[in-house]
C-alpha positions in Angstrom: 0.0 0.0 0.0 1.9 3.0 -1.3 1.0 6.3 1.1 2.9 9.9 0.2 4.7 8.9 3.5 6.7 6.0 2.3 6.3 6.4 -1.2 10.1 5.8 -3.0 10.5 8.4 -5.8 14.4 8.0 -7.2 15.4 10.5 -9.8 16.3 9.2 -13.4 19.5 10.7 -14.9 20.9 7.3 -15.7 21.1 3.6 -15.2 20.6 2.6 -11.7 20.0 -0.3 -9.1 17.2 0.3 -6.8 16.4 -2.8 -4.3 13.0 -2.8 -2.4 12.2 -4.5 0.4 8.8 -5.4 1.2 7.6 -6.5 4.9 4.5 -8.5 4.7 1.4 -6.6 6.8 0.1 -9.0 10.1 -2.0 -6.9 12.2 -4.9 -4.8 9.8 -3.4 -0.9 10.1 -5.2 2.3 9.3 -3.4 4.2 6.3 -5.1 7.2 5.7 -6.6 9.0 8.0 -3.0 8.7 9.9 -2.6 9.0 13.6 -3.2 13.1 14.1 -4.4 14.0 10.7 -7.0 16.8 10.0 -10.3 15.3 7.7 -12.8 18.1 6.6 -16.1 18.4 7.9 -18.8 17.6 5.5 -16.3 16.3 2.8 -16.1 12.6 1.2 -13.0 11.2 2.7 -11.2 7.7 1.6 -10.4 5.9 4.3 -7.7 3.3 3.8 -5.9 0.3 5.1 -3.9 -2.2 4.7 -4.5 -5.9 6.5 -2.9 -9.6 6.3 -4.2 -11.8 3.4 -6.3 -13.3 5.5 -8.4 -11.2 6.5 -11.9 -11.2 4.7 -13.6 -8.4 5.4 -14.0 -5.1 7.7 -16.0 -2.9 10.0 -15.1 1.0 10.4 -16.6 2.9 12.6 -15.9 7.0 14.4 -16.1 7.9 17.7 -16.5 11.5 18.9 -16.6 11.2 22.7 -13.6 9.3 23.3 -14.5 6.1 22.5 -17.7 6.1 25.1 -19.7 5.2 22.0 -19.4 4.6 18.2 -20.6 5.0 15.0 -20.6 2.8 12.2 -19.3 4.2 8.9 -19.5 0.6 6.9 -19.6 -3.3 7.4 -18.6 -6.2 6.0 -16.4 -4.2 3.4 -14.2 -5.9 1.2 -10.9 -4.0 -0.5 -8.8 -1.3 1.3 -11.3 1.6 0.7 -13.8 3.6 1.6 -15.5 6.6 1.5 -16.5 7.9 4.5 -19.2 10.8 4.7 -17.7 12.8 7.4 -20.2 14.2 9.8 -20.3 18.2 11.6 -19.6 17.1 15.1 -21.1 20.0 17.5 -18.1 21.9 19.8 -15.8 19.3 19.2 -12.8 18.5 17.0 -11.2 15.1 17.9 -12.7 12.1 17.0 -11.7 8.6 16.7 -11.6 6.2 13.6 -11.4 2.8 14.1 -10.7 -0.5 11.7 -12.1 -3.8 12.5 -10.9 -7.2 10.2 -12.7 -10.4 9.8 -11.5 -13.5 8.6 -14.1 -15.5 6.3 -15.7 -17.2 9.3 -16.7 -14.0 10.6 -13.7 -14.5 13.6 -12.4 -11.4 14.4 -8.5 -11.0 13.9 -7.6 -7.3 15.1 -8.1 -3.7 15.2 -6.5 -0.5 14.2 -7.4 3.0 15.8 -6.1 6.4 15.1 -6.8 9.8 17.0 -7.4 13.0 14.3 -9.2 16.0 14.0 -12.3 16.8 12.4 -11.7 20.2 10.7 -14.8 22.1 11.4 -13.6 26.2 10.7 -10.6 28.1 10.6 -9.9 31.5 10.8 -6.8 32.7 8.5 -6.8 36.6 9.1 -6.0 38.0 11.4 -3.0 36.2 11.8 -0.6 36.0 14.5 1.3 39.1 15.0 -0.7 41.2 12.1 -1.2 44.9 13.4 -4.6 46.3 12.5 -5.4 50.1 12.9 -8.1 51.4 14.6 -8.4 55.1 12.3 -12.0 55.7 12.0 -11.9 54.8 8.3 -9.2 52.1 8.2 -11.1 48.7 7.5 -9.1 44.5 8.1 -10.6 41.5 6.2 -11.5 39.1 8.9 -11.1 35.9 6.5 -12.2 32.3 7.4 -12.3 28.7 6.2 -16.3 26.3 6.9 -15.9 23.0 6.3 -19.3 21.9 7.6 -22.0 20.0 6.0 -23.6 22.8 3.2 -26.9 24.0 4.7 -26.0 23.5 8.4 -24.8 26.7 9.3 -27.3 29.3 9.5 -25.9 32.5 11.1 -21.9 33.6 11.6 -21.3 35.4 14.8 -18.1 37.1 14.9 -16.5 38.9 18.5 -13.3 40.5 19.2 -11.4 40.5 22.1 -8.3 42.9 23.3 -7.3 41.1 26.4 -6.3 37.8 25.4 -10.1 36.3 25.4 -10.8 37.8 29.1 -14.3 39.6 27.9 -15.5 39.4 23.7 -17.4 42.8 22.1 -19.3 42.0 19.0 -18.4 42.8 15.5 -20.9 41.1 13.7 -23.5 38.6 13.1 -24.1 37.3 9.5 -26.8 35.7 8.2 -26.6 32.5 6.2 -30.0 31.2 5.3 -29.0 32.0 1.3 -25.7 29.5 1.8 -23.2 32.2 0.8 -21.1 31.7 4.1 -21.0 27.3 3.6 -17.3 27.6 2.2 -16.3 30.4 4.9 -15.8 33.9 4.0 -14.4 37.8 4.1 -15.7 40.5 6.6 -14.4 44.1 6.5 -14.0 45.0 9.6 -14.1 49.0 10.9 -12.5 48.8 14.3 -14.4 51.0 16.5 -14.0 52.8 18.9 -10.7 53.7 18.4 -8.3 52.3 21.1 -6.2 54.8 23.0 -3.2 52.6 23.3 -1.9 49.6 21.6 -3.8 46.0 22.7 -1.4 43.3 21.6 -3.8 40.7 22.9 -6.1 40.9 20.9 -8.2 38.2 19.5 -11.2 37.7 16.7 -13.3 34.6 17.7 -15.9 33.4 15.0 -18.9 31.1 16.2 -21.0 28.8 13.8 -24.6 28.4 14.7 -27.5 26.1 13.9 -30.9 27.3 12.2 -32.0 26.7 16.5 -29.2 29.5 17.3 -26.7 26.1 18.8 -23.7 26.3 18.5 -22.0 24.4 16.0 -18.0 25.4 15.8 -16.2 28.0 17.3 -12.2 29.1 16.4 -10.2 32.0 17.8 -7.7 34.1 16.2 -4.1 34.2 17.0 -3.3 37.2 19.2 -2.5 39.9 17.1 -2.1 43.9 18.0 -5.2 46.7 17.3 -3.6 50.0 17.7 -4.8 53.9 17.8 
């Protein structure tokens, strides 16, 4: 099973001798997502695996509370492959994937479980050590990334903090009933009022809600400064 991890590319400028060596699999071992990776919310994500020849067929299943309880994904799969139809967790990120093998009695043989993240929004400005004005007139793109399922998002809140997160003041709420905010998106942002000294603390923090007003996602900003 050839990953971008241990994938062998050797440059040809002439004749060569390349030797492979090839260790055959005995325990069934997640490939992709790896240990740590980030998966998209909402997106079609191929799962893969590799597992001993013996092994007949497979369960996957997620878990986003730890492993308290799980989810199946698919069953009595055949192949290394599969597309998984990754959910919107609510206020959480990590989740657990897990890879179950069967031999052709039905006997099960081993597992495989890896810890990543579920990529739910990101915020990409401001970024960490930008330095935003607060002129009456000035205006910062407040830029972010939604990877939840299209349609679940119905309103954008967006706050701003200058000490670190302490206490938020609103900048905005934007609606989202039409679907223009599904992919994220830009907000020009008038800093007011003015601050009277510089606030290198200072935080934006974007919140994702339901069409109930629940939250669905939340990221913060890296600090950055706001000055006069």
């Amino acid at each position: 099973s050839i990953t971008p991890s241990n994938e062998c590319l050797v440059a040809m400028t002439g004749a060569k001798s390349v030797t492979a060596t090839f260790t055959a699999v005995t325990a069934p071992t997640l490939l992709t997502p790896a240990s740590n990776d980030q998966v998209p919310a909402g997106s079609t994500y191929n799962i893969t695996w590799a597992a001993p020849a013996h092994a007949a067929t497979f369960k996957l299943m997620y878990s986003i509370n730890n492993g308290t309880t799980w989810v199946l994904i698919g069953q009595n799969l055949t192949g290394n492959s599969f597309f998984w139809h990754v959910p919107t967790p609510r206020n959480t990120s990590t989740a657990l994937v897990r890879l179950i093998a069967y031999n052709a009695s039905g006997a099960k043989i081993g597992s495989d479980t890896n810890a990543i993240t579920i990529k739910t929004l990101t915020i990409t400005s401001p970024a960490k050590g930008d330095v935003w004005t607060s002129v009456a007139g000035n205006s910062h793109n407040i830029v972010w990334q939604t990877f939840a399922t299209p349609g679940l998002v119905k309103s954008v809140v967006i706050q701003y903090s200058k000490n670190n997160g302490t206490s938020w003041k609103p900048v905005a709420t934007l609606d989202n009933s039409s679907g223009v905010y599904d992919n994220g998106g830009t907000y020009a942002w008038q800093i007011a009022p003015q601050v009277g000294g510089d606030k290198p603390a200072s935080r934006v923090r974007i919140i994702l809600k339901d069409a109930a007003g629940k939250n669905i996602s939340m990221a913060v900003s890296k600090k950055f400064t706001i000055t006069p």
